[in-house]
C-alpha positions in Angstrom: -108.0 -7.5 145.1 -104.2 -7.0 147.0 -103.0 -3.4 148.1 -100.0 -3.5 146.3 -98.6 -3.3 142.7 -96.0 -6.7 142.0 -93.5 -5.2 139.5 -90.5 -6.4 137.8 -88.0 -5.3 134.3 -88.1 -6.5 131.4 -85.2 -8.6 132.2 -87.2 -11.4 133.5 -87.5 -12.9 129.7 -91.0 -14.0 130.1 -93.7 -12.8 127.0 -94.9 -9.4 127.4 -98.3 -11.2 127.2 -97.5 -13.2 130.1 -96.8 -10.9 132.0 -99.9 -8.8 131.6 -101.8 -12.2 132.0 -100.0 -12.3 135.4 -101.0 -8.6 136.6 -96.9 -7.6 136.5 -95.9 -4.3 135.7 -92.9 -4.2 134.2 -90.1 -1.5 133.5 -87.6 -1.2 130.4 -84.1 -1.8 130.7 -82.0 0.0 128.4 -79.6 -1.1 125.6 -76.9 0.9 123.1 -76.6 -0.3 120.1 -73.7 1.2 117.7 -74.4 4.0 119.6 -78.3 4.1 119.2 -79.9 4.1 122.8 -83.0 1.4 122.5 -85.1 -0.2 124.8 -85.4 -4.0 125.7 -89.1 -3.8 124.9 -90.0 -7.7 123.8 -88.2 -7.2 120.5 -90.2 -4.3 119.1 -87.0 -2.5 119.1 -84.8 -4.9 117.6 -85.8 -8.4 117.2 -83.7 -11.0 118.6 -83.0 -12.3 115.1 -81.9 -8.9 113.5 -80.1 -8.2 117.2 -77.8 -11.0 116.6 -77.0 -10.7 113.1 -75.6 -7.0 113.8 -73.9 -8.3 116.7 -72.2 -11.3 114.4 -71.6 -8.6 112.0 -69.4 -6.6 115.1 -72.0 -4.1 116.1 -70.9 -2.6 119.5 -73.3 -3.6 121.7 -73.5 -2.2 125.8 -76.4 -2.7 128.3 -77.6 -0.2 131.0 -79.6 -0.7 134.0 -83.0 1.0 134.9 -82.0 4.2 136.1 -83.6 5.8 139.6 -85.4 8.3 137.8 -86.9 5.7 135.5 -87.4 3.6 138.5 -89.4 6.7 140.3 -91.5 7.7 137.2 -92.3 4.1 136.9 -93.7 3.4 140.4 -94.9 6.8 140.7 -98.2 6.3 139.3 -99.1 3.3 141.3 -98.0 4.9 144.8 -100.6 8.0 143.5 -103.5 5.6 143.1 -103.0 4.3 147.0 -101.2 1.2 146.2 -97.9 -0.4 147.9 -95.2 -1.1 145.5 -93.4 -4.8 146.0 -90.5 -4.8 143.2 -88.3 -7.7 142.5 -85.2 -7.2 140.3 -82.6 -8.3 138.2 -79.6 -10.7 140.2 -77.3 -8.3 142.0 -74.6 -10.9 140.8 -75.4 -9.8 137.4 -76.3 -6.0 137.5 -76.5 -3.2 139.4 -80.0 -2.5 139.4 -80.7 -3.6 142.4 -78.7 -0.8 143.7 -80.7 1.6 141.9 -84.1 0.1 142.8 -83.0 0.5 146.4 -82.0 4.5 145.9 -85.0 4.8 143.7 -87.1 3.7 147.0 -85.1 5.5 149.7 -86.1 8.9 147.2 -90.1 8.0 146.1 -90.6 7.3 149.4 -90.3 10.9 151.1 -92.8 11.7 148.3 -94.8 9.0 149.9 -94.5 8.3 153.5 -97.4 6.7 154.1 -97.0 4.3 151.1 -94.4 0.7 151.5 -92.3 0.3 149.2 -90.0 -3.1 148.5 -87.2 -4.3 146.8 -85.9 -8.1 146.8 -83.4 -9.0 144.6 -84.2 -11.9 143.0 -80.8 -13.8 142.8 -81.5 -15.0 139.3 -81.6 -14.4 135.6 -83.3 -14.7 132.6 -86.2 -16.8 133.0 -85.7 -17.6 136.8 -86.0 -14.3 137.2 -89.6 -14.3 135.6 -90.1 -17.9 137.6 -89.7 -16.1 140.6 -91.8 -13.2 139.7 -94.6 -15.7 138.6 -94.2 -18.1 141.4 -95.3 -14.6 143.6 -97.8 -13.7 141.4 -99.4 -16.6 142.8 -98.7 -15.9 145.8 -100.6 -12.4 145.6 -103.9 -14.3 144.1 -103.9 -16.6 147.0 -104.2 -13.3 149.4 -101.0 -13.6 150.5 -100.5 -9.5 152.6 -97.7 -7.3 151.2 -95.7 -8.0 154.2 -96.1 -12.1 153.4 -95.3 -11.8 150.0 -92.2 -10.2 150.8 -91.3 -12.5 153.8 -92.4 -15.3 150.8 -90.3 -14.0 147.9 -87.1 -13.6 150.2 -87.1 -17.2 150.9 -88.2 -18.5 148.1 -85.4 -16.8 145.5 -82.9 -19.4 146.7 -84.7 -22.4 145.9 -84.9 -21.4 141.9 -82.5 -23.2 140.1 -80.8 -22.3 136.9 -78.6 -24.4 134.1 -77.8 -22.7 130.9 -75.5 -24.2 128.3 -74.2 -22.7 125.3 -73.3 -23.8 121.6 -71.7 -20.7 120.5 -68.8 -19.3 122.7 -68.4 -16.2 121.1 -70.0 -13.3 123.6 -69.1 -15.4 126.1 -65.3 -14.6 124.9 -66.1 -10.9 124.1 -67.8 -10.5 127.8 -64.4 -12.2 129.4 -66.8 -15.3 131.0 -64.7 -17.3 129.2 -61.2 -17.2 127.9 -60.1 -16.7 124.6 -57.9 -19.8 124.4 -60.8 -22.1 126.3 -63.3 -20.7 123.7 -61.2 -21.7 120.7 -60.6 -25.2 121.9 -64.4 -25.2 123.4 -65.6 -23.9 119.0 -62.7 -27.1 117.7 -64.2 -29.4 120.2 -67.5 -29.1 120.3 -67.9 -28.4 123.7 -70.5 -26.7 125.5 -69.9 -24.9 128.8 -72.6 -26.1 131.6 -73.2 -23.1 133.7 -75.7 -22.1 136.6 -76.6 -19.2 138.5 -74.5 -19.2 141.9 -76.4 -19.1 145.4 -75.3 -15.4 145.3 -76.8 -14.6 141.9 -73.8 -14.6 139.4 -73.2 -17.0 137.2 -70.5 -19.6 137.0 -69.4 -22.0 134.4 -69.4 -25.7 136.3 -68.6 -28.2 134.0 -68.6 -28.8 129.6 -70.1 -31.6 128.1 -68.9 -32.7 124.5 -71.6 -31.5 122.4 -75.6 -29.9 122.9 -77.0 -33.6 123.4 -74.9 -34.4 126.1 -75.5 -30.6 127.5 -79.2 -31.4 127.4 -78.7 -34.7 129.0 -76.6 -33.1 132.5 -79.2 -30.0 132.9 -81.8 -32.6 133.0 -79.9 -34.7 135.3 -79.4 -32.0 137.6 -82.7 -31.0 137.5 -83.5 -34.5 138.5 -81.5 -33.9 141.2 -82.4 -30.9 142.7 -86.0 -30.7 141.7 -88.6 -30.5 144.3 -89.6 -33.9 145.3 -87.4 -35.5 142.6 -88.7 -36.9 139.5 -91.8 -36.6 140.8 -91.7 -32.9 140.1 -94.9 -31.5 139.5 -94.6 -27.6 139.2 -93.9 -25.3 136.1 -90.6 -25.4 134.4 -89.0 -21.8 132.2 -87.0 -22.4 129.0 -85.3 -19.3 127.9 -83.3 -19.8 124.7 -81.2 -17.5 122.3 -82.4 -18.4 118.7 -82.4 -21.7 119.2 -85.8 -22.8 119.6 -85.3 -26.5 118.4 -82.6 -26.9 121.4 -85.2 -25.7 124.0 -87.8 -27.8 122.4 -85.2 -30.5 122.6 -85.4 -30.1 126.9 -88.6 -29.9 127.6 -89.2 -33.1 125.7 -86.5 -34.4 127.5 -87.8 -32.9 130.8 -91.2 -35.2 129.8 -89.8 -38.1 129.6 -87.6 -38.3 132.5 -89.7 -36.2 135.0 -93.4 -36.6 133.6 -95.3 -35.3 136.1 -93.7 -32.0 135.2 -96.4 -29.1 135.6 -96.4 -26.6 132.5 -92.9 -25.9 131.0 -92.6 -22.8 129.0 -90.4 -21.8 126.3 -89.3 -18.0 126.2 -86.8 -16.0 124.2 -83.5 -14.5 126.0 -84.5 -10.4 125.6 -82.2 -8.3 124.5 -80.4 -7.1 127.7 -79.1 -10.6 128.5 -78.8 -11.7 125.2 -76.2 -9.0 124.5 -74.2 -11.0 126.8 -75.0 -14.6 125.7 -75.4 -14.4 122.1 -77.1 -16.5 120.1 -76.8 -20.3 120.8 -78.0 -20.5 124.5 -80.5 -22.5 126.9 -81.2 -21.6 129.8 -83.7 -24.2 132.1 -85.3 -23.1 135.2 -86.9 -24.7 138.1 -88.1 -25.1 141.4 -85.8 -27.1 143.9 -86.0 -28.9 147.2 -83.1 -27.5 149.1 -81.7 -24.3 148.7 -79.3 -23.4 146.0 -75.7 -23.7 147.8 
């Protein structure tokens, strides 16, 4: 059994199950709702069906990070039990809870000198986020030190790739991603912006393809691509989606036909903290690659 503790937020839009099936421990981030603080907890707060429907219905919806407090309480009893604490977070490009991680740890650690503490950032979102998290799971069950699985999760965070498309524009107006002029023509059009998560962790909108099919068709192509060793890919793929489960479905299938060695691919729902910003309508794919993102 390792020394240390591998945690993570809820942000990384894997199950709560798989998670715990993974040994990560896993902090709330933190949600406001119409005023009503809640906690990106899985859904049990708010699913991601009823979320959306207040926020079609104009619900005022903001998002706030992990603060350092909750970030000490959280590792706290970990670092009492003996064990090392090796936290990966949210993108920086994304959020600033990276910032607070790192404060959290300057603070917990005059508590516990003789205790390491780490943050990485992971660079990524959504499911890439939890790809990276599970990718160092692995990491930790094949012995890897606290020291190696840091050195290993630094290097590793730039070869995750991410693709997202979207069918419905309309949080990506409200957040200012996109404008509102593009996001009228993009709604008359059909078009679906083709964005990925930049080598610095933010996300960018790279291309539009005319229509979900033709979306589904490019983020496999790219993946094809990039993917370690090509179409011979072989390890696991994420799909995060936004209440659109039938459009996720719709890449993986597509992901098995044109790169069939393909290890597992699972299909996740956005949680509530990026979903806030994406709406409903999004697909987000995630996967290893052979060079690192540029």
């Amino acid at each position: 059994m390792s020394n240390y503790v591998l945690t993570c937020c809820s942000t990384a839009d894997v199950s709560e199950k798989y998670l715990q099936s993974r040994d990560v421990k896993y902090v709330y981030f933190n949600y406001e709702l119409d005023g009503v603080q809640c906690k990106d907890d899985f859904g049990r707060t708010n699913s991601p069906d009823d979320l959306y429907k207040k926020m079609l219905a104009g619900a005022e919806c903001r998002t706030s990070q992990v603060s350092i407090g909750e970030y000490m309480a959280f590792w706290r009893p970990f670092l009492e039990e003996g064990k090392d604490v090796l936290h990966v977070s949210l993108s920086s490009g994304v959020s600033g809870t990276y910032e607070s991680a790192c404060q959290a740890k300057v603070e917990i650690e005059q508590e516990f000198p003789d205790r390491k503490i780490e943050v990485v950032d992971s660079l990524q979102a959504s499911s890439g986020y939890g790809l990276l998290v599970d990718g160092l799971a692995d990491k930790r069950d094949e012995g890897l030190s606290f020291d190696e699985a840091v050195a290993w999760a630094k290097e590793a965070r730039h070869r995750v790739y991410g693709w997202f498309f979207s069918t419905d524009l309309t949080f990506f107006v409200r957040g200012g991603r996109i404008s509102k002029t593009a996001g009228l023509l993009g709604g008359m059009l059909n078009i679906c912006p083709v964005m990925d998560i930049e080598a610095d962790g933010s996300l960018a909108v790279k291309e539009k393809a005319r229509g979900k099919k033709k979306a589904i068709a490019r983020v496999v192509e790219i993946m094809t691509q990039t993917a370690e060793q090509g179409s011979a890919y072989a390890r696991k793929v994420f799909i995060s989606n936004s209440e659109c489960a039938s459009d996720a479905q719709a890449v993986k299938e597509l992901i098995q036909e044109k790169l069939p060695q393909t290890g597992d691919i699972n299909i996740f729902t956005i949680g509530a903290t990026i979903g806030v910003h994406t709406g409903p309508g999004t697909v987000a794919t995630f996967w290893w690659g052979e060079e690192p993102r540029a």
